[in-house]
NUDO-362771 format. One record per residue (C-alpha): residue number from 1; x, y, z; residue in one letter. Coordinates in nm, 2 decimals, padded with zeros to 4 digits. Example, Ala and Ser with C-alpha at 12.3 -4.5 7.8 and 13.67 -1.06 7.14 Angstrom:
[node 1,[01.23,-00.45,00.78],"a"],
[node 2,[01.37,-00.11,00.71],"s"],
% end
This chain:
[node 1,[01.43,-03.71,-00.74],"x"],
[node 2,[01.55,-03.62,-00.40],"x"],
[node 3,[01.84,-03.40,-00.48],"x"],
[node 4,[01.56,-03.24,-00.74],"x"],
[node 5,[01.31,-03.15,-00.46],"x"],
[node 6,[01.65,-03.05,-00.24],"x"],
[node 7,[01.76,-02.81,-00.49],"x"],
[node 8,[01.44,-02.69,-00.54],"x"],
[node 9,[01.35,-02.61,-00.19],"x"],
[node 10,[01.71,-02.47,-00.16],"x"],
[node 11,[01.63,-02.24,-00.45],"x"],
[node 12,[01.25,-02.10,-00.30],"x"],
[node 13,[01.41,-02.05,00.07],"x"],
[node 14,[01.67,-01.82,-00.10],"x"],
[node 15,[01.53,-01.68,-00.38],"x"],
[node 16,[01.19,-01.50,-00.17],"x"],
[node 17,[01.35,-01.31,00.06],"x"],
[node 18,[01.54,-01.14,-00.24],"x"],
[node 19,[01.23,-01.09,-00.41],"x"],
[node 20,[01.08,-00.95,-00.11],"x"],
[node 21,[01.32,-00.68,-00.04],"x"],
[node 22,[01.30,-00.57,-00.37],"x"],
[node 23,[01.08,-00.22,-00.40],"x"],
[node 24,[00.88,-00.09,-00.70],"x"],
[node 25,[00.89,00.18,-00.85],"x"],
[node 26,[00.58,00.28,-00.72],"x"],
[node 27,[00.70,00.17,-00.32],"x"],
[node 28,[00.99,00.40,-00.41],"x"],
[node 29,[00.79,00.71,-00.52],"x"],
[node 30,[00.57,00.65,-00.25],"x"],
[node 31,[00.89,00.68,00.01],"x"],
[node 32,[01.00,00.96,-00.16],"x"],
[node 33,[00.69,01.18,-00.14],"x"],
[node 34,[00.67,01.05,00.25],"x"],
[node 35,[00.98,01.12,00.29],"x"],
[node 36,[00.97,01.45,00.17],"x"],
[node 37,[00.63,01.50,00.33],"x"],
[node 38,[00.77,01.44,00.66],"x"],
[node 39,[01.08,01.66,00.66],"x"],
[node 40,[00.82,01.94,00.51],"x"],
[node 41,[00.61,01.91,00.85],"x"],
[node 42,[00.96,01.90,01.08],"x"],
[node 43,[01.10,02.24,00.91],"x"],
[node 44,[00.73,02.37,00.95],"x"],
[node 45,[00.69,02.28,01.32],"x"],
[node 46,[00.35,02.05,01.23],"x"],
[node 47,[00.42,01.80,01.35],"x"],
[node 48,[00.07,01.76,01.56],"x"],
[node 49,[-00.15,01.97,01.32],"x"],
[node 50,[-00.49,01.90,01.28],"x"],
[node 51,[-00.56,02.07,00.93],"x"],
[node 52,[-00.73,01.88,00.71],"x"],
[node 53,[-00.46,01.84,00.41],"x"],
[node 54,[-00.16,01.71,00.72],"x"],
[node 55,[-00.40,01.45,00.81],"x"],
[node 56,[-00.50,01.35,00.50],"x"],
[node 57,[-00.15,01.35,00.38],"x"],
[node 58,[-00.01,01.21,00.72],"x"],
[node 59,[-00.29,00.91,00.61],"x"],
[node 60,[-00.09,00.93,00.31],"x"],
[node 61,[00.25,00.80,00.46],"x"],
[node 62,[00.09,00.52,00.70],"x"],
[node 63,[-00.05,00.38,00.33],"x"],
[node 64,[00.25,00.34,00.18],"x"],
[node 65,[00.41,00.22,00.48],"x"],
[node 66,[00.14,-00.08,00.45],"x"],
[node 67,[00.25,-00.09,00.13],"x"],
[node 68,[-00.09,00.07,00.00],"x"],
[node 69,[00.08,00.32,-00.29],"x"],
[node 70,[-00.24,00.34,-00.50],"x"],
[node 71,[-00.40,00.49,-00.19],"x"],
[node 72,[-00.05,00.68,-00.05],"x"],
[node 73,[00.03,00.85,-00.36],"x"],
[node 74,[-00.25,01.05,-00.47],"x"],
[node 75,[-00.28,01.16,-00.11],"x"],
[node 76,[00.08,01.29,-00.04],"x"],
[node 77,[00.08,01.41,-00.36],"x"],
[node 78,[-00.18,01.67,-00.29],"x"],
[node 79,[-00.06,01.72,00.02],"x"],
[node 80,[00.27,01.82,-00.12],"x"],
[node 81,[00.12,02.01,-00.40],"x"],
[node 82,[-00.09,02.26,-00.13],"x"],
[node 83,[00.19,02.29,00.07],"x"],
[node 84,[00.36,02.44,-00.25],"x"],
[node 85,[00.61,02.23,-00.29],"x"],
[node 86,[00.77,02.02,-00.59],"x"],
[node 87,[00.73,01.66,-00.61],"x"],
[node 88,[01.02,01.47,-00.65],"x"],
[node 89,[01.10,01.25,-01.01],"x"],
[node 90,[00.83,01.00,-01.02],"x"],
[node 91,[01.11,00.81,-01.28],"x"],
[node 92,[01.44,00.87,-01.15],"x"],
[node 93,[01.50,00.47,-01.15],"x"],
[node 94,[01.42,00.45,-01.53],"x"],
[node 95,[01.68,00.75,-01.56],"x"],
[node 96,[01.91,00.58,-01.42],"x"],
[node 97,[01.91,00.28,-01.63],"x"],
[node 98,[01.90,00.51,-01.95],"x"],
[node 99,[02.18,00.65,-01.85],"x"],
[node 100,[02.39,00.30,-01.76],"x"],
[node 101,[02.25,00.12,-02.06],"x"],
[node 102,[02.22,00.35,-02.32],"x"],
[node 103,[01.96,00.58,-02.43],"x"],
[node 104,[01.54,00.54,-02.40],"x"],
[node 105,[01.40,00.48,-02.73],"x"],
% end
């Protein structure tokens, strides 16, 4: 029962942090957009702006770093979208796996 409990323990201390580093697709779409967001406000030089869509969008990025994406999204997203600019693939993960394991059906 010991070596049960051991191997169990064993098995939870090294299986979380695994788990943990492991993003969704949502945590990943949420990066992108701030990512994108962000090098959008370097080229632009607004970087201190205080129109209305930046902050709204900038409140955008801090959400998904809290991991907050149903909050981050929607608001990067519009910022993105009245800056003109193209969001990136919301599903290039599932693409990827079409393309390794065959095609979607």
């Amino acid at each position: 029962m010991k070596t049960l409990y051991a191997c169990l323990i064993a098995s939870v201390a090294f299986g979380l942090p695994s788990l943990a580093s492991a993003q969704s697709p949502d945590a990943k779409y949420c990066s992108a957009l701030a990512n994108k967001y962000s090098g959008f406000l370097a080229a632009t030089n607004q970087q201190r702006a205080a129109d209305p869509q930046t902050v709204n969008a900038r409140a955008g990025i801090e959400q998904c770093r809290a991991g907050n994406t149903a909050v981050g999204i929607p608001l990067l997203e519009s910022g993105l979208h009245n800056a003109g600019l193209d969001l990136p693939p919301r599903d290039s993960a599932w693409t990827f796996i079409g393309v390794t394991h065959g095609p979607r059906r």
